[in-house]
TORKOL-4160 file (C-alpha; in steps of 0.2 Angstrom, whole numbers, padded with zeros to 4 digits, m for minus):
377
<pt num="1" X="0000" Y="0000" Z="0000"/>
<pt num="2" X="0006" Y="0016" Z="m0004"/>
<pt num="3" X="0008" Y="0029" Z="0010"/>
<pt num="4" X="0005" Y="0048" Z="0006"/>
<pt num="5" X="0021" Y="0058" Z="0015"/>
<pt num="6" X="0007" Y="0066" Z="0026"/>
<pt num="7" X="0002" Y="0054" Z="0031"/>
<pt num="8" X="0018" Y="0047" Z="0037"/>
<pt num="9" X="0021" Y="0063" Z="0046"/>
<pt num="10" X="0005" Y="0063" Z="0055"/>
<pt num="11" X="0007" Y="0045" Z="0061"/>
<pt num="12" X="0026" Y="0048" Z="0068"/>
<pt num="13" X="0019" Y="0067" Z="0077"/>
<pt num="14" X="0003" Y="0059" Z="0086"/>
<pt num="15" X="m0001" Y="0040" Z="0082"/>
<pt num="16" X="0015" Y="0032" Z="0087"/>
<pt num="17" X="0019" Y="0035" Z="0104"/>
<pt num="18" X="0000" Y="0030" Z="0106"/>
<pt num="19" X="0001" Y="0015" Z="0096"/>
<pt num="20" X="0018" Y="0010" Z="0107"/>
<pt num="21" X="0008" Y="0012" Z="0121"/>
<pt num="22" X="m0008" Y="0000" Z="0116"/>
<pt num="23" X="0008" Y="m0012" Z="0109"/>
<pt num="24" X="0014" Y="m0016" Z="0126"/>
<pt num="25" X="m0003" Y="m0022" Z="0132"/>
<pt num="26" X="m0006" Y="m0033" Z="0118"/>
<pt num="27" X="0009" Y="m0041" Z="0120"/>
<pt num="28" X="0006" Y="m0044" Z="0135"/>
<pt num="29" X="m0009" Y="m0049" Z="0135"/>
<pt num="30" X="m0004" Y="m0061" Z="0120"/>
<pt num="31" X="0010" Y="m0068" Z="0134"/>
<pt num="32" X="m0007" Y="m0072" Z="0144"/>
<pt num="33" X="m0014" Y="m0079" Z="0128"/>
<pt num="34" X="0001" Y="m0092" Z="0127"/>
<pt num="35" X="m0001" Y="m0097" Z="0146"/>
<pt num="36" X="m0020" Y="m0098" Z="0143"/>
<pt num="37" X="m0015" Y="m0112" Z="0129"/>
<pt num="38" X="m0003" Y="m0121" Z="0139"/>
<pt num="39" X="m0016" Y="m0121" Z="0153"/>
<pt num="40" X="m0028" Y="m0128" Z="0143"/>
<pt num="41" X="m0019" Y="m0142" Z="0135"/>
<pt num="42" X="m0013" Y="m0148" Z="0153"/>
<pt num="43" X="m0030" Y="m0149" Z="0161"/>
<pt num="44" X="m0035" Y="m0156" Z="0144"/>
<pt num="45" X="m0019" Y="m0170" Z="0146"/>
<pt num="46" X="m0026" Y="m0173" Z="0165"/>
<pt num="47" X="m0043" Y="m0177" Z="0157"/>
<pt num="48" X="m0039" Y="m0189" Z="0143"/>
<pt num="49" X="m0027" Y="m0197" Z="0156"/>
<pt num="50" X="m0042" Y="m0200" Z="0168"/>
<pt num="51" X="m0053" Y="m0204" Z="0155"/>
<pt num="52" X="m0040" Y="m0216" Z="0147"/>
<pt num="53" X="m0037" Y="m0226" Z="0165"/>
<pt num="54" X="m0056" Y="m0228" Z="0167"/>
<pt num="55" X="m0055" Y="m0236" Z="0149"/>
<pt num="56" X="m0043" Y="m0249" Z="0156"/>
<pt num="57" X="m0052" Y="m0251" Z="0173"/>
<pt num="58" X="m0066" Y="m0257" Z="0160"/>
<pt num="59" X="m0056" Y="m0271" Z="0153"/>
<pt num="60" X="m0058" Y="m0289" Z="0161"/>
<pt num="61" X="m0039" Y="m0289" Z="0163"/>
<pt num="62" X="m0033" Y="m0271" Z="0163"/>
<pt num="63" X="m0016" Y="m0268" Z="0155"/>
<pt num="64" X="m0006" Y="m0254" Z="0151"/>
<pt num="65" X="m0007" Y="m0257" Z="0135"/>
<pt num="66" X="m0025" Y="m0253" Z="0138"/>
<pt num="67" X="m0022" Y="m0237" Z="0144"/>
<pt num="68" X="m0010" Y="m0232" Z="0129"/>
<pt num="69" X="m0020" Y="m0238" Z="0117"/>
<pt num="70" X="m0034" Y="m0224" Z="0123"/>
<pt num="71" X="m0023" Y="m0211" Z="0128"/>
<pt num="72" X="m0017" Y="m0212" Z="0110"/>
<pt num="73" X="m0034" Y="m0208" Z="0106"/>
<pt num="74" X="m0041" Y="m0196" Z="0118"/>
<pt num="75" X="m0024" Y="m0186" Z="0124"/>
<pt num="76" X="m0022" Y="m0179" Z="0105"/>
<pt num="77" X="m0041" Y="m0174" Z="0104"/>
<pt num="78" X="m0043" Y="m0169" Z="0121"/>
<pt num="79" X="m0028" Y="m0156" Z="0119"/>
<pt num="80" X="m0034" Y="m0150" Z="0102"/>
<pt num="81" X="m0051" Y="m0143" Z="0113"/>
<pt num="82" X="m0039" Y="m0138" Z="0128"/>
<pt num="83" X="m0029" Y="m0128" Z="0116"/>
<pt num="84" X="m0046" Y="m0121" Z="0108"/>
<pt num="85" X="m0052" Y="m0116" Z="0125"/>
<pt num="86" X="m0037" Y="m0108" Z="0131"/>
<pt num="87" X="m0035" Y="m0095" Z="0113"/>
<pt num="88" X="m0053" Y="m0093" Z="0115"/>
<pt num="89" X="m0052" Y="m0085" Z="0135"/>
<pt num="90" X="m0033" Y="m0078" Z="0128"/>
<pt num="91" X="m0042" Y="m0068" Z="0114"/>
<pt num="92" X="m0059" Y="m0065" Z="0121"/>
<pt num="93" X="m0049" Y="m0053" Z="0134"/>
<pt num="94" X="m0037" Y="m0045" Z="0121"/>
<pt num="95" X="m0051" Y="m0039" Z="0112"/>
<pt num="96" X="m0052" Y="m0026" Z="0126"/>
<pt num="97" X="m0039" Y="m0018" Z="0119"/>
<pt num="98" X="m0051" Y="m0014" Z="0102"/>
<pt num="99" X="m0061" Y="m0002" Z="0112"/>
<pt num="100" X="m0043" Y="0009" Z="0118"/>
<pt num="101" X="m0036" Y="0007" Z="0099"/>
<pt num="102" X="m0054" Y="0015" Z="0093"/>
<pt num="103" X="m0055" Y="0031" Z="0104"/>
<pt num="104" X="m0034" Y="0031" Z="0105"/>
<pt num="105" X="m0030" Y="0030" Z="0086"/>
<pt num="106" X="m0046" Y="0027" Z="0073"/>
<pt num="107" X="m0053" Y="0044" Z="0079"/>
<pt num="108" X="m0037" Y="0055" Z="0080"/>
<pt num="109" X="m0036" Y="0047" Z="0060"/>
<pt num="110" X="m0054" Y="0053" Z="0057"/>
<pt num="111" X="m0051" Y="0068" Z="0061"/>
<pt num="112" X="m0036" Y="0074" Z="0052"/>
<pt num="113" X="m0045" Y="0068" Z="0037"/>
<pt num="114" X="m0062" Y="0077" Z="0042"/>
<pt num="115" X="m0063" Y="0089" Z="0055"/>
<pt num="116" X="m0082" Y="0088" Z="0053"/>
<pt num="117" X="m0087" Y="0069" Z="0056"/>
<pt num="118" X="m0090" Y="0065" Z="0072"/>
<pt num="119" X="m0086" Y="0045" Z="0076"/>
<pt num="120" X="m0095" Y="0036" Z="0090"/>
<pt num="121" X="m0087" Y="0016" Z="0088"/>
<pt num="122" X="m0100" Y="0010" Z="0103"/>
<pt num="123" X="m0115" Y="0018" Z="0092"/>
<pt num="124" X="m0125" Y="0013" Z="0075"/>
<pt num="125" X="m0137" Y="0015" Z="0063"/>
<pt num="126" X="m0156" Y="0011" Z="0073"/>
<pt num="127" X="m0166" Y="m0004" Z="0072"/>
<pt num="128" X="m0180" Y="0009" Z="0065"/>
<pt num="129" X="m0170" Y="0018" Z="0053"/>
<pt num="130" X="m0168" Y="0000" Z="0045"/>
<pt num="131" X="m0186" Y="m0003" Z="0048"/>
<pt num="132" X="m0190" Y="0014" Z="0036"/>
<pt num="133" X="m0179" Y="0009" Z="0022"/>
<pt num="134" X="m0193" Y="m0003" Z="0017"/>
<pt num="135" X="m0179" Y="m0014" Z="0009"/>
<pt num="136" X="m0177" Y="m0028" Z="0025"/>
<pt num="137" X="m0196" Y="m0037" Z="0026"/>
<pt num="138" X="m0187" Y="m0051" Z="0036"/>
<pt num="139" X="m0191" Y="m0055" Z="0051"/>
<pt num="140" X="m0175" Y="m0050" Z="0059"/>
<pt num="141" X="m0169" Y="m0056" Z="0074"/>
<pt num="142" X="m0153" Y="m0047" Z="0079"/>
<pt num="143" X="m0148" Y="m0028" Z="0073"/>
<pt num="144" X="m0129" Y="m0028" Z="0077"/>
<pt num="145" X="m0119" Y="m0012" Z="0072"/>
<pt num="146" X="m0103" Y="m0004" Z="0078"/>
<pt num="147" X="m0092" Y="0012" Z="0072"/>
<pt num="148" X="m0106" Y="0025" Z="0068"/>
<pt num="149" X="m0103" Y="0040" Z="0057"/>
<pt num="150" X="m0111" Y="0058" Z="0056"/>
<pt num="151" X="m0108" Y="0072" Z="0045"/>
<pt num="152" X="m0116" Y="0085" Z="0034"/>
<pt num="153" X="m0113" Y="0095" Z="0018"/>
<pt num="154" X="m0122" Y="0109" Z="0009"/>
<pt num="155" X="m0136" Y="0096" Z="0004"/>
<pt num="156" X="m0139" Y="0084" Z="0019"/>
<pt num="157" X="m0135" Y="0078" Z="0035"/>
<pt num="158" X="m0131" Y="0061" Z="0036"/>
<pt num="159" X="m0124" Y="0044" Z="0045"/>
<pt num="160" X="m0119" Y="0029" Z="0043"/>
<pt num="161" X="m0112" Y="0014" Z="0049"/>
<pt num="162" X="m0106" Y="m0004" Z="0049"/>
<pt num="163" X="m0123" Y="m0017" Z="0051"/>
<pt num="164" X="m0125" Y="m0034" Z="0054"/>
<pt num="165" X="m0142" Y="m0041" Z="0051"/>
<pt num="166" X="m0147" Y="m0059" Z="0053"/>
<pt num="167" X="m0163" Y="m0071" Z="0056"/>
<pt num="168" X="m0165" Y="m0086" Z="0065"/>
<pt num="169" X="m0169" Y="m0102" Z="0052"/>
<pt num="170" X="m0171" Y="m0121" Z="0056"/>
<pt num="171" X="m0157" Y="m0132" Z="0050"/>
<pt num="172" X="m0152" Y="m0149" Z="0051"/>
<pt num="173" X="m0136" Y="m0152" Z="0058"/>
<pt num="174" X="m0123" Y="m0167" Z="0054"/>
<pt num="175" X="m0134" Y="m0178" Z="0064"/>
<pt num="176" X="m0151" Y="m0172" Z="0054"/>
<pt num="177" X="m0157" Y="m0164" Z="0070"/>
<pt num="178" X="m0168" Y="m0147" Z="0067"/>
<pt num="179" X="m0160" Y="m0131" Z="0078"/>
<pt num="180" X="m0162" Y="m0114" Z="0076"/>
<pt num="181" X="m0144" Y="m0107" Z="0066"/>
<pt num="182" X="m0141" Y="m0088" Z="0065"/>
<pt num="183" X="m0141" Y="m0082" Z="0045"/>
<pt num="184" X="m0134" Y="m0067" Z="0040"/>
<pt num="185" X="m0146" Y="m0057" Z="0027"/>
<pt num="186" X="m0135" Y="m0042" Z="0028"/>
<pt num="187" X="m0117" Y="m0036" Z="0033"/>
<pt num="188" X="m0110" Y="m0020" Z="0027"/>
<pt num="189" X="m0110" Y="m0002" Z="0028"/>
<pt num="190" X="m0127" Y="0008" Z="0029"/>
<pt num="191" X="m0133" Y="0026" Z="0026"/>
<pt num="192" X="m0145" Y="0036" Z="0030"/>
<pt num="193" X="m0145" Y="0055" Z="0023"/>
<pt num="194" X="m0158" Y="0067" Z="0027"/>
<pt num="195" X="m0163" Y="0082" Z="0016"/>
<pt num="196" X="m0170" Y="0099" Z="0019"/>
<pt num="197" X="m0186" Y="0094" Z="0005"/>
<pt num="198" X="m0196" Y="0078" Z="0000"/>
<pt num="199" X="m0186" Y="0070" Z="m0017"/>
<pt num="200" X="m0200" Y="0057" Z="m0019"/>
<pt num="201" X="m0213" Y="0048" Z="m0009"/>
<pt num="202" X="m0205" Y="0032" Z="m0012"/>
<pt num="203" X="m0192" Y="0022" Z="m0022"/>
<pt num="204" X="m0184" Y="0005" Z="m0019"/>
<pt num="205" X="m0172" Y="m0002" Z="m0026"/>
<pt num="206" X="m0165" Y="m0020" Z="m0023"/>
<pt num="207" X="m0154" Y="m0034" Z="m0028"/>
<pt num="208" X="m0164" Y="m0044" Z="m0041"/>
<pt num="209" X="m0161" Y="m0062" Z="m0036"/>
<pt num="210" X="m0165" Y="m0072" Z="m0050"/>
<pt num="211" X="m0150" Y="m0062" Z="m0061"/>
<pt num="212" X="m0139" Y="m0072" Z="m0069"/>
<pt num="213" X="m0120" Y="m0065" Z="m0074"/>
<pt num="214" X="m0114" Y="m0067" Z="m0090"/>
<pt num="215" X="m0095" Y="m0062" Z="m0087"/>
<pt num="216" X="m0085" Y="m0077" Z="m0081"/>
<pt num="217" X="m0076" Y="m0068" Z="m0070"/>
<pt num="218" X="m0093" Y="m0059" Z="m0062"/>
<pt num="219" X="m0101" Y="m0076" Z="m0065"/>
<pt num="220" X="m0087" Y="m0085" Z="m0052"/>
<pt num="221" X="m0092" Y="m0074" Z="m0040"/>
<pt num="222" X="m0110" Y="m0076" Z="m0040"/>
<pt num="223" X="m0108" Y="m0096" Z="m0040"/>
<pt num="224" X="m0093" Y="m0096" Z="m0026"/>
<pt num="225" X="m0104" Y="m0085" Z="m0013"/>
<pt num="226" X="m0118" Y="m0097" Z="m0004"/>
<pt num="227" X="m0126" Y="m0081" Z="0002"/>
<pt num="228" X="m0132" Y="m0079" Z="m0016"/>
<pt num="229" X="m0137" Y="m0095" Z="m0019"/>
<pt num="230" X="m0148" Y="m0095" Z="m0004"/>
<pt num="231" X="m0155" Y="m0079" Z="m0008"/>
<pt num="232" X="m0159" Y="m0086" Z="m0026"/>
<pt num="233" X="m0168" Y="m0100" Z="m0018"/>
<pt num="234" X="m0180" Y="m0087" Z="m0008"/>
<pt num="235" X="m0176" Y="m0099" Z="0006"/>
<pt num="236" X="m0174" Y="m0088" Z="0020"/>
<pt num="237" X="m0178" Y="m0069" Z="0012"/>
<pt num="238" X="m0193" Y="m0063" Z="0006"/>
<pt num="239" X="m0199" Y="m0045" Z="0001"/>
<pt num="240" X="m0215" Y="m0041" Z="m0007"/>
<pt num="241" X="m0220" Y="m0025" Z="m0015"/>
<pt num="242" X="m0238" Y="m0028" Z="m0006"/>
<pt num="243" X="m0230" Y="m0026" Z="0009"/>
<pt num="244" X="m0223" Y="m0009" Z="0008"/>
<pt num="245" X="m0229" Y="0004" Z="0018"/>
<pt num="246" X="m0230" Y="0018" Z="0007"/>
<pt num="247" X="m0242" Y="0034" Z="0005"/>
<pt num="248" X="m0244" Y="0029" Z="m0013"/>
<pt num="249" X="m0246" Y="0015" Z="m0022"/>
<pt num="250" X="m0229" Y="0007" Z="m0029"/>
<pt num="251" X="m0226" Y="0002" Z="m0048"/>
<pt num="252" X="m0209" Y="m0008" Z="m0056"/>
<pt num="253" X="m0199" Y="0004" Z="m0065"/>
<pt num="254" X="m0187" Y="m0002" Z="m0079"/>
<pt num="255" X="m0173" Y="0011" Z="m0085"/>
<pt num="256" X="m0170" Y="0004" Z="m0103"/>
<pt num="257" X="m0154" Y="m0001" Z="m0098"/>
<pt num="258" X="m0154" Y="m0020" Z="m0102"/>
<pt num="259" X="m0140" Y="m0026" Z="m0087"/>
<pt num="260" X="m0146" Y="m0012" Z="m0073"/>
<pt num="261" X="m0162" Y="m0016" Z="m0075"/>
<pt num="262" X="m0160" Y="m0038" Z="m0074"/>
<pt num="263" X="m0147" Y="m0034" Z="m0061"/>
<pt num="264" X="m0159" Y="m0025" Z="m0050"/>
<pt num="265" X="m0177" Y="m0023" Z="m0047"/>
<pt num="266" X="m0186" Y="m0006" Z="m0045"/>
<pt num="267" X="m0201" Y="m0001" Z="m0037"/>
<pt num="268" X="m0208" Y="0019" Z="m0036"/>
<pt num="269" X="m0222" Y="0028" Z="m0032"/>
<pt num="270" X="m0218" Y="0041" Z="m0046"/>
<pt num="271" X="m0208" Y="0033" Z="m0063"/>
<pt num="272" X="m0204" Y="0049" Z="m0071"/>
<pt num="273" X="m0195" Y="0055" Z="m0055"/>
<pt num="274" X="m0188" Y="0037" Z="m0052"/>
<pt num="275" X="m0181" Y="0038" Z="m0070"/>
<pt num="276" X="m0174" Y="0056" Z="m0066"/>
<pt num="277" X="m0164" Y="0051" Z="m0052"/>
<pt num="278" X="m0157" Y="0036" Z="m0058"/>
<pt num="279" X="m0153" Y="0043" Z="m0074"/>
<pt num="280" X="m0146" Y="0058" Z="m0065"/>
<pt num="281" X="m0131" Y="0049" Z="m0059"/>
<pt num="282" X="m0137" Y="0035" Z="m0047"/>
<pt num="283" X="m0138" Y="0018" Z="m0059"/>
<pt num="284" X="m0120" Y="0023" Z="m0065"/>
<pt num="285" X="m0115" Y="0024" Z="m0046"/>
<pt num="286" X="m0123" Y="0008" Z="m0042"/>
<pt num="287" X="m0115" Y="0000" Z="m0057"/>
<pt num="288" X="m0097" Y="0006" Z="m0054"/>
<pt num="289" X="m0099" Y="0001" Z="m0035"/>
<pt num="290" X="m0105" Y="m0018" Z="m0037"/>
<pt num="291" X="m0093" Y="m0021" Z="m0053"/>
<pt num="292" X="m0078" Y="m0016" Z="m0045"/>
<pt num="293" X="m0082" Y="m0023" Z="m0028"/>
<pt num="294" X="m0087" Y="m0039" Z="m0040"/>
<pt num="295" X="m0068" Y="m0039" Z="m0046"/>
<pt num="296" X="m0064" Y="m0038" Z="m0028"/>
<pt num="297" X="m0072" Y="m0053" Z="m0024"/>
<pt num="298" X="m0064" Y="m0059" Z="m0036"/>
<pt num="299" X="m0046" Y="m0058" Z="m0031"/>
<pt num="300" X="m0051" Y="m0062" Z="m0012"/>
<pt num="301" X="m0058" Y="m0078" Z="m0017"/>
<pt num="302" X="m0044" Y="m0083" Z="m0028"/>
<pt num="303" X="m0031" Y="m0078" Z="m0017"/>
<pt num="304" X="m0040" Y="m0087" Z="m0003"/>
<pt num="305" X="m0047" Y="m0073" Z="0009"/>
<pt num="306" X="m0064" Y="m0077" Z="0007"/>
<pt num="307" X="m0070" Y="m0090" Z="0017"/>
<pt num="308" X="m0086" Y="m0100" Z="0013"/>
<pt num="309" X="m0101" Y="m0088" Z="0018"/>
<pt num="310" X="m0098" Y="m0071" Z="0010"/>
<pt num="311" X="m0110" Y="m0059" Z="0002"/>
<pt num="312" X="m0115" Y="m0055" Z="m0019"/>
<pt num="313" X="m0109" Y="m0036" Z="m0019"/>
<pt num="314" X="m0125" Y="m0029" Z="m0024"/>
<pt num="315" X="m0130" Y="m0014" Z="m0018"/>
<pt num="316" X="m0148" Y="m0011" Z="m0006"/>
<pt num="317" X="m0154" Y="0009" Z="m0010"/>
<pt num="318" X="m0170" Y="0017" Z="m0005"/>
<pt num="319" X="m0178" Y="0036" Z="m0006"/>
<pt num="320" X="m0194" Y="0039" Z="0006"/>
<pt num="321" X="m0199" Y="0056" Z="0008"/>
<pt num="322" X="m0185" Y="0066" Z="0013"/>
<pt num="323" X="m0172" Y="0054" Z="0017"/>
<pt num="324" X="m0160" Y="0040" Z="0007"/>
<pt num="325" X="m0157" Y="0023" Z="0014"/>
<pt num="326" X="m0139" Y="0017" Z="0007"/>
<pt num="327" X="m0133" Y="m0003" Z="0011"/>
<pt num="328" X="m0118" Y="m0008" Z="0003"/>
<pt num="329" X="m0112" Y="m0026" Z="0007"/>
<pt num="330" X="m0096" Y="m0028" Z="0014"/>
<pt num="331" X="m0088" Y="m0045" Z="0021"/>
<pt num="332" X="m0072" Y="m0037" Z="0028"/>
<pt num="333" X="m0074" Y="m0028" Z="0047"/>
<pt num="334" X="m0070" Y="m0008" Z="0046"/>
<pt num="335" X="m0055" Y="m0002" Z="0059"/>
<pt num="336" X="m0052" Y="m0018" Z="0068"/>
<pt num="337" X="m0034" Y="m0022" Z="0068"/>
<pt num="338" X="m0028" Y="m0039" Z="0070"/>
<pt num="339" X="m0021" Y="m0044" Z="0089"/>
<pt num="340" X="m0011" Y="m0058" Z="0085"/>
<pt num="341" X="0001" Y="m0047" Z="0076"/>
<pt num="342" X="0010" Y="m0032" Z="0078"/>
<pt num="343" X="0000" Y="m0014" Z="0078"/>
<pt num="344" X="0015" Y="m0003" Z="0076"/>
<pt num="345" X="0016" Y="m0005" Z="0056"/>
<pt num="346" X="0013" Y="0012" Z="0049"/>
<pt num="347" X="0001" Y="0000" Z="0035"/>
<pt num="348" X="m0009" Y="m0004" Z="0049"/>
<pt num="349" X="m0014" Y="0015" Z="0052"/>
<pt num="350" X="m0016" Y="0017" Z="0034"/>
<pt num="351" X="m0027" Y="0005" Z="0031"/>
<pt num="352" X="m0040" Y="0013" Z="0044"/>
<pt num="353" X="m0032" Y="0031" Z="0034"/>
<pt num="354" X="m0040" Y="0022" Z="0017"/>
<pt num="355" X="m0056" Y="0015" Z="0022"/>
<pt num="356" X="m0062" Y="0031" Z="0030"/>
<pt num="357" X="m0057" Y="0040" Z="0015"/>
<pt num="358" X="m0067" Y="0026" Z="0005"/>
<pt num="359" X="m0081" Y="0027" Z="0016"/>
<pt num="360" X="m0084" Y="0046" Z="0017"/>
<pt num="361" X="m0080" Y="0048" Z="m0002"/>
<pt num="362" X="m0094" Y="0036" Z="m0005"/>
<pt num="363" X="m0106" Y="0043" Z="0006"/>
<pt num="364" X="m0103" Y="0061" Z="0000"/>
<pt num="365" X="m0104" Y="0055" Z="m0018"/>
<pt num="366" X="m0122" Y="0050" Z="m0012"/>
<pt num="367" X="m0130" Y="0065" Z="m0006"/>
<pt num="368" X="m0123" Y="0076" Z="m0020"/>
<pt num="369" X="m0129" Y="0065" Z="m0036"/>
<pt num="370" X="m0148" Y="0065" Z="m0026"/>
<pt num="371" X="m0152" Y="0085" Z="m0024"/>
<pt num="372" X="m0144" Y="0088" Z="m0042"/>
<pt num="373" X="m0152" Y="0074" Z="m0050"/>
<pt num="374" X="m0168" Y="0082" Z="m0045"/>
<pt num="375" X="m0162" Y="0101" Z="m0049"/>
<pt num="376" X="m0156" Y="0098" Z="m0065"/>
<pt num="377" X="m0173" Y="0093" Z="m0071"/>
């Protein structure tokens, strides 16, 4: 990654010290982490050990060869669990070090870059601001959501934030059992902007689940993420135009444009507006967004960093009223370094640098394209 010399000097004048700081408690509390392994792995040796004698007292004529034969067998699996155990207590207390690293370094970064957006990391976007969008009918169980954003510019105010939505389904497990498993419908970025007049009464954009890629590449992606193919199946998901609550009634708009339109289905109270605005700037937005992050997806998987569940990146927009709902899919986690390894690395710091500028570039791009869509016509 290439580091802007401001940067650089900004991280050396007020990040570092901090950063040296944070570093002496993580690797402290990665000492603990390696004690807490070792911990676990002994009491786990004690159990298979137990476990294996009671195996031999079980045998009409007891041997030691008895007692080998199942420690061989229980020691190795027994320690794979202690050793589990023991990293999950080590790293479950060294994420109280995310909360420090947040207030001690993400927000000093956001603002030298904007001065203006104020950063809350314990704070999201609401349960009823999701609700308003129109564009989750699920019945959601969980609304989790960290790192919230708010800002404004000569057209709106606005916030956003990372969101984790998921419902509960029934599933068979190995065995062919039925339990309630948590299954995410959403993960990403969300916005919400709110202008000074109503842009329309209502338009609602989603991802159309039946589209098909054509592009090998695109089409890779859309086979490789499970979260699609579930999605396609209408398994868990369900949205239904009858089920929007809207002062008018809602018709499906089509924008002539062949792949936007298969790629995505529309829904607006008003076409001729709806058409404005998307022609206004928005459908080329949403196009450029889901292709690159497409292309993404597609070096992650290649190169291995996704890892079976992961999201189609295909944008979730709606306009009710006055405000703009904005979800953009993301499976990586915003401003959340990596414990296990160091935190001094000027890249670290950069990467937190890049994806606010990423974020706020994208959420500004937003609330400009809408009022002058509408102004220019």
């Amino acid at each position: 990654m290439e580091i802007k010399e401001e940067f650089k000097e900004f991280y050396k004048t007020e990040l570092k010290a901090k950063l040296e700081d944070i570093e002496k408690e993580r690797l402290a509390f990665s000492k603990k982490l390696k004690v807490n392994r070792k911990r676990g792995i002994i009491i786990a040796l004690v159990i298979a050990t137990l476990v294996s004698l009671g195996v031999q007292s079980m045998q009409e004529e007891g041997s030691f060869t008895d007692f080998l034969k199942a420690f061989v067998i229980f020691g190795p699996v027994f320690s794979l669990f202690g050793w589990g155990f023991g990293s999950h207590i080590g790293i479950k207390k060294m994420q109280s070090l995310r909360k420090p690293f947040k207030e001690k370094i993400v927000t000093p970064i956001i603002q030298h870059f904007n001065s203006n957006l104020n950063y809350q990391p314990e704070k999201s976007i609401t349960k009823e601001e999701i609700n308003e969008s129109q564009l989750f009918q699920e019945n959601i169980e969980y609304y989790n959501g960290d790192d919230l954003f708010e800002g404004s510019n000569s057209f709106s105010d606005y916030r956003f934030s990372e969101m984790r939505l998921g419902v509960k389904i029934k599933k068979a497990d190995h065995n062919g059992r039925m339990q309630f498993v948590s299954h995410a419908v959403f993960k990403g970025v969300f916005l919400v902007a709110e202008f000074n007049e109503t842009i329309i009464d209502s338009l609602i954009i989603r991802p159309n689940p039946s589209f098909k890629e054509e592009n090998d590449q695109k089409r890779f992606v859309q086979k490789g993420s499970k979260f699609q193919k579930e999605f396609a199946k209408n398994k868990y998901t369900h949205w239904y135009i009858q089920d929007v609550k809207a002062s008018q009634a809602l018709q499906q708009v089509e924008t002539g444009d062949s792949y936007f339109d298969n790629q995505f289905l529309i829904y607006s109270s008003d076409e001729y507006k709806a058409k404005t605005l998307l022609e206004g700037g928005l459908k080329d937005l949403f196009l450029k967004i889901t292709d690159w992050e497409k292309e993404q997806a597609y070096n992650d998987k290649i190169e291995g960093h996704l890892q079976g569940n992961y999201q189609h990146p295909t944008v979730y927009f709606s306009i009710i009223g006055n405000k703009a709902y904005f979800g953009k899919p993301f499976d990586r986690n915003f401003f959340s370094p990596d414990l296990l390894k160091s935190i001094i690395d000027e890249e670290v710091t950069a990467k937190f640098y890049q994806e606010i500028k990423e974020l706020n570039l994208l959420m500004d791009q937003m609330t400009q394209i809408i009022p002058k869509a509408i102004s220019a016509n």
